[in-house]
Each structure stands twice: as structure tokens, then as C-alpha cells.
C-alpha positions, 0 to 999 in steps of 0.5 A: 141228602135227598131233595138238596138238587130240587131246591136249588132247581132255578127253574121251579123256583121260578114256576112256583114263584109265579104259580103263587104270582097267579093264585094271589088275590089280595094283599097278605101280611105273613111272619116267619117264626125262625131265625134261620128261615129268615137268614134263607129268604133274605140270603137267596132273594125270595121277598123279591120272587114273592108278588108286591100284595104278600108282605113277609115280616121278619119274626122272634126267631133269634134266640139272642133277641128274646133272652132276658136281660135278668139271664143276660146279667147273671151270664156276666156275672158268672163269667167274670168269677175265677173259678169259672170257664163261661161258654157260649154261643158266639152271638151272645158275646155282644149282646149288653147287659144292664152295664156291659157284655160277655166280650167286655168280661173277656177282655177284662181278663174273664175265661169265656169260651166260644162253643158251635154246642154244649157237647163242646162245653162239656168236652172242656169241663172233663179237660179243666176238673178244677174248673166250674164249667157253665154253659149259656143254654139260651134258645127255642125248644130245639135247642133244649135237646141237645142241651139235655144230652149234655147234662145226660152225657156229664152225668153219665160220665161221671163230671161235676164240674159241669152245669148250664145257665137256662134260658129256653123260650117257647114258640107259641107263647111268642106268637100268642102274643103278637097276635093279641097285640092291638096294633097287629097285622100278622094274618098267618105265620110260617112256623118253624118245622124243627121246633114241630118236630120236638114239640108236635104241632098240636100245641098251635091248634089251640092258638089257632083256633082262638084267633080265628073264631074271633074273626080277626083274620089269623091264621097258620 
């Protein structure tokens, strides 16, 4: 894989941060959209390579935290049923419903199955046909491909037995409204480049362009 070398090069991590060091002339406050961006810049330590005036604000990138308690509690539902196998991500196993969690149903006896993707939920539903295979298809627009596939692939193949709980969330509605709130300080966000590579990045330049002619400082 091409560049894997150039970003792990301590020495131009190092002239970078202190490039941005120099250029920076006032204070900045900036959010990063994706979860996994946050896990990189906590795990390798840049915050602290960033200058004190640059603020960075961990943003609504875990699929998890933004899924709907109303999802939350059909999940549980669904798991608990006999006749149903109940796959999902394994961060979504202790997330609380109104009463309880997907791990407590499990514990109570329920058949729920930590999946890595959907190909995996499938792959259970074509080895258990007397089974009513769901999987808990929560997420950003990057997820929703592969989710997509999966029903392709039943489809193709021919199972029935197979179906998804849908809770997919977009991107720019997210920013839109942290950026309308009274109470914001985001002036720019690092968006997440994956989900512009599904959805194009045309859809941010509206929200963009709404922000900044009303001089409130956003930007992207």
C-alpha cells in the first residue's frame, strides 16, 4: 500500500506540526466528523503536536452514539424472539435501551451474534434456514454499501431468511446542526473522506455556503 511509509515518517510529522506551528495566528476551534479520525489523533498523540490556539473537539462520528433510542429498542425486541438470530456489531451489545441492553437478552438465553460486516450475518442466515437471520445495520453513509451488497448477495442467492433493522444516519445533517446551535464554537470541520467518497462532497457546499454568508465564522 503506497504512502503507509510517509505517515509513519516521525520527521515530517514533526516538520508539519511545526509548519502549522508558524502559519497559526489566532485561536481555532475544529471538529472532526469521523470516529475513526478521532481514534488516530487520540492514539498517535496529535492534539498535543497541534499549537495551544488550535482547539480540536471530538465530533458525532460513532455510529453507536447517534442511533435512536426507538432502533435501540426494536433491536431488543427482536433479539429476544425464538425464532430470531440477532447480529450486530459488538459496540452496540451495551448500548441501553429504555430498559435494557442487546448483552442482557443475550444473557437471558437470546441468540445474539457479534458480526466484523453483514457478509457475516449472511453467511449465518444461508447455515441456520430455519432462522430468521437480522442484522443491525446502523451507521454513516459508509456503511450503507456494504449493507446494500448483503441484501444483493441474499437476493442473489437466493435466502429468505435474511433481513436488516435500518438505522443509517447522514453526515451533513449532523454538522447542520451543530452549526445552527446558539451555543457553537465549531468554526471548521475535518470531514471524513470516506463518506465523500460515497456521497461526493457537493452536498457540503450548500451548508457551507449558508454559514459563511451569514458571517458567522464556519467553515470547512
Amino acid at each position: 500500500m503506497k504512502y503507509v511509509d510517509e505517515y509513519r515518517n516521525a520527521h515530517l510529522a514533526k516538520m508539519m506540526s511545526q509548519h502549522i506551528r508558524r502559519i497559526t495566528t489566532k485561536p481555532h476551534t475544529i471538529m472532526e466528523i469521523c470516529g475513526g479520525q478521532t481514534h488516530s489523533i487520540v492514539k498517535f498523540g496529535i492534539d498535543d503536536l497541534l499549537p495551544e490556539a488550535i482547539e480540536l473537539i471530538h465530533g458525532p462520528g460513532c455510529p453507536v452514539c447517534v442511533t435512536p433510542l426507538e432502533l435501540i429498542d426494536k433491536a431488543i425486541t427482536l433479539a429476544g424472539r425464538k425464532e430470531v438470530i440477532f447480529c450486530s456489531f459488538g459496540d452496540m451489545l451495551r448500548v441501553p435501551g429504555s430498559s435494557t441492553n442487546l448483552l442482557s437478552v443475550k444473557a437471558q438465553g437470546g441468540d445474539v451474534r457479534i458480526v466484523y460486516s453483514p457478509m457475516d450475518a449472511l453467511k449465518i442466515a444461508q447455515n441456520h434456514p430455519q432462522k430468521e437471520v437480522v442484522f443491525f445495520a446502523v451507521g454513516f453513509e459508509t456503511t450503507a454499501p456494504a449493507n446494500a451488497m448483503s441484501v444483493y448477495q441474499a437476493k442473489q442467492q437466493g435466502v429468505t431468511n435474511y433481513s436488516l433493522l435500518v438505522s443509517h444516519v447522514l453526515v451533513p445533517p449532523a454538522i447542520e446542526s451543530i452549526l445552527s446551535s446558539p451555543h457553537n464554537r465549531v468554526q471548521g470541520f475535518l470531514a471524513a473522506g470516506h463518506v465523500c467518497t460515497v456521497m461526493g462532497y457537493t452536498e457540503y457546499e450548500p451548508i457551507a455556503r449558508k454559514y459563511q454568508s451569514a458571517n458567522c465564522g464556519h467553515g470547512f
